[in-house]
C-alpha positions as semicolon CSV with decimal commas, in nm:
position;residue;x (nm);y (nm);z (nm)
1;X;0,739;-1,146;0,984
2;X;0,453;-0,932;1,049
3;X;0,519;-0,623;1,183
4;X;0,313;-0,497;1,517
5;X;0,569;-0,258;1,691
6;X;0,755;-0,052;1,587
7;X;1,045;0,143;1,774
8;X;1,110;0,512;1,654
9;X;1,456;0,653;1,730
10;X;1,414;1,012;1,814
11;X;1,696;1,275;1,857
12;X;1,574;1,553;2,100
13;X;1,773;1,805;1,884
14;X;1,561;1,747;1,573
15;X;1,287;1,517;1,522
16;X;1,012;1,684;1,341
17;X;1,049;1,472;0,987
18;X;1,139;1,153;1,173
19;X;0,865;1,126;1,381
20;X;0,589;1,210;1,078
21;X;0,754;0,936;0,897
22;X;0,696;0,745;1,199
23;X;0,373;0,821;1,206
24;X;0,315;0,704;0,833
25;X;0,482;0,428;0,854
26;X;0,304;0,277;1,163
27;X;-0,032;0,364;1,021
28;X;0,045;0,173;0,666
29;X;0,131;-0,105;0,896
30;X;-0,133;-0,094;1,171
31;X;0,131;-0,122;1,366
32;X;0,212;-0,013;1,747
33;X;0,465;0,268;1,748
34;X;0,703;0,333;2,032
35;X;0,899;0,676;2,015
36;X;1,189;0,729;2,221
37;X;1,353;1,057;2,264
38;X;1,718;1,082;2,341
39;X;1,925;1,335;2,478
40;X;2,268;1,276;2,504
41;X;2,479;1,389;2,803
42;X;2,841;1,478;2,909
43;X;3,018;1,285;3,171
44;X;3,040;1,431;3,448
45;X;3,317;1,695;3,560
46;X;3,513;1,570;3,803
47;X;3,695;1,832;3,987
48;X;3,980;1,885;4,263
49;X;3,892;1,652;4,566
50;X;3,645;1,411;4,332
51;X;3,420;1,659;4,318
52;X;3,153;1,673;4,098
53;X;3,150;2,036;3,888
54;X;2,828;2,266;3,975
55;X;2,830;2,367;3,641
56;X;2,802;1,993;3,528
57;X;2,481;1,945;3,734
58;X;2,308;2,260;3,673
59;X;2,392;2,204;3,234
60;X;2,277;1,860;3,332
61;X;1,930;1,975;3,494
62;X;1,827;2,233;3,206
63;X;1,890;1,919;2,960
64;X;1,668;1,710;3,113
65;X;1,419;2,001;3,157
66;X;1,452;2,035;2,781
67;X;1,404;1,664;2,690
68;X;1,094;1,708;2,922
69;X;0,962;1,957;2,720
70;X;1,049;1,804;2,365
71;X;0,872;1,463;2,478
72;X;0,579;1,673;2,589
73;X;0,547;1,826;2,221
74;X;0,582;1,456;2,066
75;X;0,329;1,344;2,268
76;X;0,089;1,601;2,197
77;X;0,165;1,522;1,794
78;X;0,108;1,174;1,844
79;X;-0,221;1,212;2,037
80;X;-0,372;1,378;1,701
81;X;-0,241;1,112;1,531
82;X;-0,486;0,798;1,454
83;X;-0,258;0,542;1,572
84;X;-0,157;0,305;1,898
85;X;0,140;0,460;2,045
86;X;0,334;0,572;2,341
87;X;0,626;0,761;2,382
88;X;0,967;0,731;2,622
89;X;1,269;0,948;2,659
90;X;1,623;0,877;2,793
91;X;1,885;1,094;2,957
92;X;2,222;0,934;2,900
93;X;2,563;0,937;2,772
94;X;2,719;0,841;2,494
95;X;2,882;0,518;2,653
96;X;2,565;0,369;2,746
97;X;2,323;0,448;2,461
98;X;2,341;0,160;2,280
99;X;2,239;-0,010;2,571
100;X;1,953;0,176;2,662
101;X;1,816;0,131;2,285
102;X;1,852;-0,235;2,281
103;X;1,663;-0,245;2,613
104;X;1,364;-0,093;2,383
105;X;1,451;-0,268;2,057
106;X;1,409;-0,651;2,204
107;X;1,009;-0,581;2,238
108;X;0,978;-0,407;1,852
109;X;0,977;-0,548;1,544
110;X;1,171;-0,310;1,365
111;X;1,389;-0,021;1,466
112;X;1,315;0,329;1,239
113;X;1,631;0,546;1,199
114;X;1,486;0,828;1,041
115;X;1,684;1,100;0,811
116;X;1,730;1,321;1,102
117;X;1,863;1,068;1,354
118;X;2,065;0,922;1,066
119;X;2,233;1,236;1,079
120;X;2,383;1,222;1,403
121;X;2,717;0,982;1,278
122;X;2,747;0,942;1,696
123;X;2,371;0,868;1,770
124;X;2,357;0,627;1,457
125;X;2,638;0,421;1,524
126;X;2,528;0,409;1,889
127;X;2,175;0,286;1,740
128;X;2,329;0,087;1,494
129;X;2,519;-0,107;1,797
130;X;2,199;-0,126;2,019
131;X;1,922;-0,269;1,820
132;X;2,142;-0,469;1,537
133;X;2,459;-0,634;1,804
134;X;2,262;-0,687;2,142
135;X;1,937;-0,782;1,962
136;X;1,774;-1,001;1,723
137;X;1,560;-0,684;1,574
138;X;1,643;-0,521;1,235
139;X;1,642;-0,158;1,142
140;X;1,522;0,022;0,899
141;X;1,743;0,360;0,801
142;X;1,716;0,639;0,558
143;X;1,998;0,806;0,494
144;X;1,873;0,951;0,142
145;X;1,776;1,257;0,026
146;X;1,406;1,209;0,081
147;X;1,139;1,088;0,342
148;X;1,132;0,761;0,395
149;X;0,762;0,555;0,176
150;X;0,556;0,411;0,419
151;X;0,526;0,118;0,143
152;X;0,763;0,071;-0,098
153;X;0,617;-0,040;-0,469
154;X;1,004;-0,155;-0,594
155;X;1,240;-0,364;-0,373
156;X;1,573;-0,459;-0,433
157;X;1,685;-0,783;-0,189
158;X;2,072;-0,814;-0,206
159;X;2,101;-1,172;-0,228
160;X;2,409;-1,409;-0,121
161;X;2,275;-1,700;0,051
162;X;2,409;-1,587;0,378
163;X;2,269;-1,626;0,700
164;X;2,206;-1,236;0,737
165;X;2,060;-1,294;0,377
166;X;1,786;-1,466;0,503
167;X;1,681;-1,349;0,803
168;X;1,648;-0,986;0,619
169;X;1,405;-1,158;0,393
170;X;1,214;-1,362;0,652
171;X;1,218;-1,012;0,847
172;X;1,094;-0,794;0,570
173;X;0,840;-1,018;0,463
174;X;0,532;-0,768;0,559
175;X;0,715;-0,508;0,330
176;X;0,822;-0,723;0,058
177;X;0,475;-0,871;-0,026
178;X;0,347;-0,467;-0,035
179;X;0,574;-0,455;-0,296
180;X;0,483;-0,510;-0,692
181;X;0,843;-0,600;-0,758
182;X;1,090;-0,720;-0,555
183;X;1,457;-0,755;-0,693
184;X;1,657;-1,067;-0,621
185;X;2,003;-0,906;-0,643
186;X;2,304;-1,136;-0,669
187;X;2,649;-1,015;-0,776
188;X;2,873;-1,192;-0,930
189;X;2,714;-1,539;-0,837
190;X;2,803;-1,913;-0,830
191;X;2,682;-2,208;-0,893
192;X;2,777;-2,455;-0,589
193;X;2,559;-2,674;-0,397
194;X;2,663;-2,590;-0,046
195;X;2,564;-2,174;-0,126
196;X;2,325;-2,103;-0,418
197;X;2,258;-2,410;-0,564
198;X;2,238;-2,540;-0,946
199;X;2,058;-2,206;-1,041
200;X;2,153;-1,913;-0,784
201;X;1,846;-1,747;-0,649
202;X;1,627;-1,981;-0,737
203;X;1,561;-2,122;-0,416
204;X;1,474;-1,801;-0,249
205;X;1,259;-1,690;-0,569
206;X;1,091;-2,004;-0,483
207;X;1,055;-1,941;-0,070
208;X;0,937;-1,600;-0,161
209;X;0,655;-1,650;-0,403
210;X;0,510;-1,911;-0,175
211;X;0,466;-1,604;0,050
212;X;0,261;-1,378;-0,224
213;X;0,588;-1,176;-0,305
214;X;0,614;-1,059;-0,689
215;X;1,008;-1,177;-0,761
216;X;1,273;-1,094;-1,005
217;X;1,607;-1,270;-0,997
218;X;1,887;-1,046;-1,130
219;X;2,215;-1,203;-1,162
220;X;2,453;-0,885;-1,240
221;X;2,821;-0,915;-1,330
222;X;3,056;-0,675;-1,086
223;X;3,277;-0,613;-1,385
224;X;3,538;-0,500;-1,182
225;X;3,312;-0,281;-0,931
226;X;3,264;-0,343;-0,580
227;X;2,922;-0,559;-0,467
228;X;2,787;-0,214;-0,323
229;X;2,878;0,018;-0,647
230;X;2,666;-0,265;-0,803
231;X;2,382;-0,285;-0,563
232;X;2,337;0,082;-0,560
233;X;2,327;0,133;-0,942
234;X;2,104;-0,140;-0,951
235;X;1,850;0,009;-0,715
236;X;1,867;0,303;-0,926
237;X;1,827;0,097;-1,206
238;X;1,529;-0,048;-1,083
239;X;1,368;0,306;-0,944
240;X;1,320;0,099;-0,628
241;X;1,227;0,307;-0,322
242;X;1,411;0,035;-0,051
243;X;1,713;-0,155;-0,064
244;X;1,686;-0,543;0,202
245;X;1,989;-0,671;0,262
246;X;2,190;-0,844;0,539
247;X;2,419;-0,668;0,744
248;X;2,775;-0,747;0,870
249;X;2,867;-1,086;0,700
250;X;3,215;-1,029;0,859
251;X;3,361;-0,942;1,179
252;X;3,286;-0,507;1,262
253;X;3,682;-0,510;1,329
254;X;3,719;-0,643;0,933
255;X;3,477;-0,349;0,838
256;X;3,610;-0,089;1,036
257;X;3,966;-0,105;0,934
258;X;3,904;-0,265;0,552
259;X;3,593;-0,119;0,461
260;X;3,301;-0,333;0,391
261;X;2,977;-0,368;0,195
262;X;2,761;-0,284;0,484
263;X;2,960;0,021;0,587
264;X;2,908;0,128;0,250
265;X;2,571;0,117;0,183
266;X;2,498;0,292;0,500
267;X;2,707;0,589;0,444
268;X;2,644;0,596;0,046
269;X;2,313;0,498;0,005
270;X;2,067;0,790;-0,116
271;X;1,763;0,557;-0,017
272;X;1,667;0,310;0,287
273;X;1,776;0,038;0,394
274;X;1,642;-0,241;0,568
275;X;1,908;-0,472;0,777
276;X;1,988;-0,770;0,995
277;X;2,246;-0,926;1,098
């Protein structure tokens, strides 16, 4: 998939970093970038008689005055900036967040959760819900220690011929062909016609390369470790600078109470991810 727009999640609390990676990233790309600023309200204070508290609307009104003034800033950033952009903000609560980001994320290509955002456990499972469960767009997070590349030269694909599998392939195609390597990763595989075939990730070695991406097919024991103990040390392994992978293979409820791969890599993983589900 080519990537033309791009939709920047922006925390009105902090967004300095984010928004220069942003910024990078779109102009790597050539890409469109649409920044949305958040702010994130209380409900409102319901007092004796239904009532709505004073104190509520006037905390309410410097907030928004606030946001106001952070979007102007980002706006004045951007317009030094060399690239097509605009920018949005939202006043909401947390109940209806998600919903206001998947609004957004059904006209980009990929959603940017940048360290900063990522931050915000609340704001980044709210984004996480938005632009992954009420749309067909992936995200791209960074949850590591450093700014996010705007290319990435070493790619490790987690690889287990599921449908989430493949659609973070077909999606990341733009970044994968940047690449000069990108890492087939398949724990523990097995040979069966109806998932990986006679030779497991062959056939996507072979979809890939047809595309101009540089592949390596890395078939890695789990020895006892869980798949995303493996995939991280792997990625470490293999310096690589972005981790593709599909996202929620099983039902959230599974994940939530049992743990999960995908849970794990986004709270554990010390570099970014690209998902879909």
């Amino acid at each position: 998939m080519t990537i033309r727009t791009v939709l920047s999640i922006l925390s009105v609390d902090q967004f300095e970093e984010d928004l220069k990676a942003a910024i990078d990233f779109c102009g790597a790309h050539g890409a469109h970038l649409n920044a949305l600023v958040i702010a994130l309200g209380a409900a409102p204070l319901i007092g004796d008689y239904n009532v709505i508290s004073p104190v509520w609307i006037e905390e309410r009104q410097c907030e928004i005055d606030a946001l106001s003034q952070k979007t102007d800033e980002i706006k004045e950033i951007l317009e030094r900036s060399e690239i097509s952009c605009e920018v949005q903000d939202v006043y909401t609560e947390f109940a209806w967040v998600d919903e206001d980001i998947a609004e957004r994320a059904l006209y980009a290509d990929v959603v940017l959760i940048g360290r900063q955002a990522a931050r915000d456990e609340g704001l980044r499972k709210r984004i996480i819900d938005g632009a992954l469960f009420q749309t067909p767009t992936p995200i791209l997070i960074n949850r590591g220690t450093q700014a996010m590349n705007a290319s990435s030269r070493s790619v490790l694909l987690a690889w287990d011929s599921s449908d989430e599998a493949s659609r973070a392939a077909r999606q990341s195609l733009d970044l994968l062909k940047q690449a000069d390597t990108v890492y087939v990763t398949m724990v523990d595989p097995m040979a069966r016609m109806r998932a990986n075939g006679e030779e497991p990730g062959a056939d996507i070695a072979a979809y890939l390369a047809r595309h101009g991406v540089k592949v390596q097919v890395d078939r890695i024991a789990g020895g006892g470790r869980s798949a995303d103990q493996v995939l991280r040390q792997h990625a470490v392994d293999v310096s690589a600078d972005l981790i593709v992978m599909g996202a929620y293979n099983h039902p959230r409820w599974q994940q939530t109470i049992f743990g999960g791969v995908t849970r794990s890599m986004i709270e554990e993983s010390t570099m970014p991810i690209f998902m879909a589900h």
